[in-house]
C-alpha positions, -999 to 999 in steps of 0.1 A, spaced: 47 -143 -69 60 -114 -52 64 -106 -18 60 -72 2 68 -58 36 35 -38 48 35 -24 85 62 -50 91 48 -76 77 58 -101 53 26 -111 25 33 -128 -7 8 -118 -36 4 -139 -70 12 -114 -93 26 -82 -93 -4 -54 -81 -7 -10 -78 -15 7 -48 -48 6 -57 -53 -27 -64 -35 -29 -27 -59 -11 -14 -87 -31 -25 -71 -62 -11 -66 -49 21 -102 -37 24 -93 0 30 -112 15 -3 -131 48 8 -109 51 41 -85 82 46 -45 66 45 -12 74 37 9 50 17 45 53 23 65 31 -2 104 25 4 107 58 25 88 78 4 50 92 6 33 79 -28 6 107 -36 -33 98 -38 -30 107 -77 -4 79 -84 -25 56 -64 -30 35 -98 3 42 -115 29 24 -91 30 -5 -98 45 -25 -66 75 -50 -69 95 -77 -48 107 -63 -15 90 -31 -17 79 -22 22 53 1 26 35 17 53 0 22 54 -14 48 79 -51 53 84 -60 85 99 -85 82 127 -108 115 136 -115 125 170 -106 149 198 
């Protein structure tokens, strides 16, 4: 089990996960974001390679159009 800080908030997953696979369970697949992991802006292109790990925080931004 490990547990990650996203937007402030504490979840707990059952085994470790990518951003992708993040992404899937936060039901944001197809939607423009940002991840920030641990201070630092993980690209779209490593999406699949980081492979997140106890106490990681991470920010998710979704960008919103309009004007």
């Amino acid at each position: 089990m490990i547990q990650l800080i996203i937007n402030g908030q504490s979840q707990q997953f059952a085994a470790p996960l990518n951003v992708a696979q993040l992404i899937d369970h936060l039901s944001l697949q197809g939607k423009r974001i940002a991840i920030e992991r641990n201070g630092t802006i993980v690209p779209r292109s490593q999406f699949t390679e980081q492979l997140l790990v106890h106490g990681d925080r991470l920010e998710v931004v979704i960008a919103v159009g309009g004007g």
